[in-house]
N, C-alpha and C positions, 0 to 999 in steps of 0.2 A: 681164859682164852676166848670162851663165846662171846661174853660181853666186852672185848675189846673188840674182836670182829664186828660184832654188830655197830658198835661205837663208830669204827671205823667207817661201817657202810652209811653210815644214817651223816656223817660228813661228806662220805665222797659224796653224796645224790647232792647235798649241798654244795658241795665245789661244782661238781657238772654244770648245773643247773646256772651259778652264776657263771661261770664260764661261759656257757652258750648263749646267757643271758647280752654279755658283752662280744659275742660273735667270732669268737678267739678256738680256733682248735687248741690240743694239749699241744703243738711242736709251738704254736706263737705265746701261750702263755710260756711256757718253758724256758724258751730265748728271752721274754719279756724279763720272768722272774729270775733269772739265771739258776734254771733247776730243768734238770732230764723230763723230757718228756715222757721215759719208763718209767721216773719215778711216780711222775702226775697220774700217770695211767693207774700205778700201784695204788695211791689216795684213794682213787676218785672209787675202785673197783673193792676196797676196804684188805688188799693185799700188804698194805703197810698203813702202818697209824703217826698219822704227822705228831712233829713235838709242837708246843705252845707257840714257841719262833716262827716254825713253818707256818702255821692257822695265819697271824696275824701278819706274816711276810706277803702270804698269795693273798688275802683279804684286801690287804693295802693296793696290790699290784693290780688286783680288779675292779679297787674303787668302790669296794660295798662300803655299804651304809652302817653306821654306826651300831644299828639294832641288828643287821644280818652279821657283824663281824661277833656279835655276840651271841647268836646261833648258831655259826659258826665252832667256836670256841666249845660251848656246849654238845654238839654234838661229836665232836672228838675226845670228850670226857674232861673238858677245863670249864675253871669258875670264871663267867664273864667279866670280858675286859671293861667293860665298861659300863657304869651306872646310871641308871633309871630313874631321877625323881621328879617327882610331881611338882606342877608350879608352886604350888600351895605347902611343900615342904619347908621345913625351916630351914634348909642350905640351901633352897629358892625364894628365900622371903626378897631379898635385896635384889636380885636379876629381875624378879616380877614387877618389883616397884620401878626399876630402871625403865624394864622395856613399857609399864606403862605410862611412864614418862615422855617417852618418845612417842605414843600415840597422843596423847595429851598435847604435844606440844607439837603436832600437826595440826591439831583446829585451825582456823574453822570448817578443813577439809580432811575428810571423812579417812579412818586408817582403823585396820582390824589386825588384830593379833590370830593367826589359825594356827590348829596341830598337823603333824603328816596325813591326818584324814581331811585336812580343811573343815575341822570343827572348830568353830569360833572359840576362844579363849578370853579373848576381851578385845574392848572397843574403845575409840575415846566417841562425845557427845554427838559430834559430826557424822557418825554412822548411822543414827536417825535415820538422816536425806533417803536410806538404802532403804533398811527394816519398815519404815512406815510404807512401805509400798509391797511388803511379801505379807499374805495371809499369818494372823497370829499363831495359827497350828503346825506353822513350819518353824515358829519362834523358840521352841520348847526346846529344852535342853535334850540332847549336845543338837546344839544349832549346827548344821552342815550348811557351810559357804554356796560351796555347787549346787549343792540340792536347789537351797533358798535363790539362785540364781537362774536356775532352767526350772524348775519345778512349771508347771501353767497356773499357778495360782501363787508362782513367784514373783519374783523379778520379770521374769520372761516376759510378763503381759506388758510391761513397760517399754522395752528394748526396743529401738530402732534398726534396720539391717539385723534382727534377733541372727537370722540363718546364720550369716559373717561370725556374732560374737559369741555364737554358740558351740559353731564349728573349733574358733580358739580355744575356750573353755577346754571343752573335750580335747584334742589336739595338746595343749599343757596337761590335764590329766594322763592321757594315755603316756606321755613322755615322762612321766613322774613315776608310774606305772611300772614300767619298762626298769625304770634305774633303781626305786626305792627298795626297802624292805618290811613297809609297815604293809601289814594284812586289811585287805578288805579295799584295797583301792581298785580291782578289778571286777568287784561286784559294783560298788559307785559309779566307776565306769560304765558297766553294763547301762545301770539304772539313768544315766545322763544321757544316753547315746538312746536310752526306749524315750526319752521325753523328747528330743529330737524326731523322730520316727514320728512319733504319736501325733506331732501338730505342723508333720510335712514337710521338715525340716534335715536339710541335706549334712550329716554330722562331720562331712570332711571336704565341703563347701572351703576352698581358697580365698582369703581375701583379696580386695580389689587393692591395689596397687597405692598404697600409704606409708608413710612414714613411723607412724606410728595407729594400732587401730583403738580407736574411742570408743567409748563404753555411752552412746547416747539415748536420755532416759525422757518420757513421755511424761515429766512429771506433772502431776496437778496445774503447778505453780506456771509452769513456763518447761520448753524446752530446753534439758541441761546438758552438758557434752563433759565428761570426762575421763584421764588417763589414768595410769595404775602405775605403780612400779611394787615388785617384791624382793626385799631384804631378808636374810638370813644371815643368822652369826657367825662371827667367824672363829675358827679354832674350836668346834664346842668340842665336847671331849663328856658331852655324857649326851645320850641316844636323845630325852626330850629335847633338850636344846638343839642337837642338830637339826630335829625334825622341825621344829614351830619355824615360823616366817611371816612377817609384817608387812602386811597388803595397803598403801598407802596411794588415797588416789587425791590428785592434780585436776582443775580445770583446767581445760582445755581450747577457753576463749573467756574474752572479758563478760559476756552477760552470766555466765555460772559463776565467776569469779566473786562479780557483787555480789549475784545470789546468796552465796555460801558465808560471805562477810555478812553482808546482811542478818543473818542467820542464826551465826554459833558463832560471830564475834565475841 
């Protein structure tokens, strides 16, 4: 009996927590999921112990994340619903070579593969343009994206409007923050939001009125201007897949355009 109690409770602070997380008291989850709001209250307070159905029903209905629907699960005393593997497993051998496919055949402009921390995974040739311009010591494995992007011995020293593309950075972190459930993105945060501070830099600065905002870089070569888009899979149905996402950027006028042909043609 204690240890379903406790079972219980170490789930509800989980349910709460997303719950408030998405700004839903227990009467509008309740109506949402079509389940009592007495009984949510029972969950959440460890007064009743959801079955496997229930976990995965309200998880659904809150929209967590693959890896918190498996915390979830866990702490109501169930085996995770869903599996964990590493790229470099062998029922990931064939997904990895796909998705590095699709970096590959981005050249001659620059596309990174990162994980839910925005740890770099892999790159195609084209990512150069980026890396040759951040300090070697930030290069070391697990290479952090953001870091290597605001760091002042990053990217940072390059960026044009930095205040503008820093303030997005952060601003997409924090929103990623807010929805995910991988650990450690609010100490990242923290840490992006001090390098901003540190070098005067206003971390929730609005951009100026565009269409779309450019990533424009101070490079040796010449001044180069370009865009980004990020892909994510669809359907995954195991925690690292859903979490990785394919950062693929675009020039964003014809003299980077050559440049980058030029380049890694």
């Amino acid at each position: 009996m204690t240890a379903a109690i406790v079972s219980g409770t170490a789930f509800g602070s989980l349910l709460r927590e997303w719950r408030q997380r998405r700004r839903l008291t227990q009467l509008d989850l309740g109506i949402q999921a079509d389940v009592s709001a007495r009984h949510l209250s029972f969950l959440e307070t460890g007064r009743s112990r959801p079955s496997r159905e229930m976990v995965l029903h309200l998880a659904e209905e809150l929209d967590v994340p693959l890896r918190g629907r498996n915390e979830l699960m866990m702490a109501a005393g169930f085996a995770p619903a869903y599996t964990e593997h590493g790229l470099d497993d062998a029922e990931m051998i064939e997904v990895h070579r796909s998705l590095q496919r699709i970096l590959d055949g981005h050249a001659p402009y620059p596309a990174v593969l990162v994980d839910g921390m925005w740890n770099l995974v892999a790159a195609n040739g084209a990512a150069g343009l980026l890396t040759e311009l951040v300090d070697p010591e930030l290069l070391t494995s697990p290479i952090n994206v953001l870091r290597a992007s605001l760091h002042p011995r990053g990217l940072a020293r390059y960026v044009v409007d930095l205040e503008e593309y820093a303030a997005h950075l952060v601003s997409r972190l924090r929103r990623q923050a807010e929805r995910a459930a991988t650990t450690g993105l609010r100490a990242l945060l923290d840490e992006l939001v001090g390098y901003c501070r540190d070098a005067g830099l206003d971390p929730t600065a609005h951009p100026r009125d565009r269409i779309v905002l450019p990533l424009r870089l101070r490079h040796p070569d010449r001044e180069l201007t370009l865009f980004s888009t990020v892909a994510v899979l669809g359907a995954p149905l195991d925690v690292t897949l859903e979490e990785i996402a394919i950062e693929s950027f675009f020039p964003a006028d014809d003299v980077t355009a050559a440049y980058l042909r030029k380049r890694f043609a």
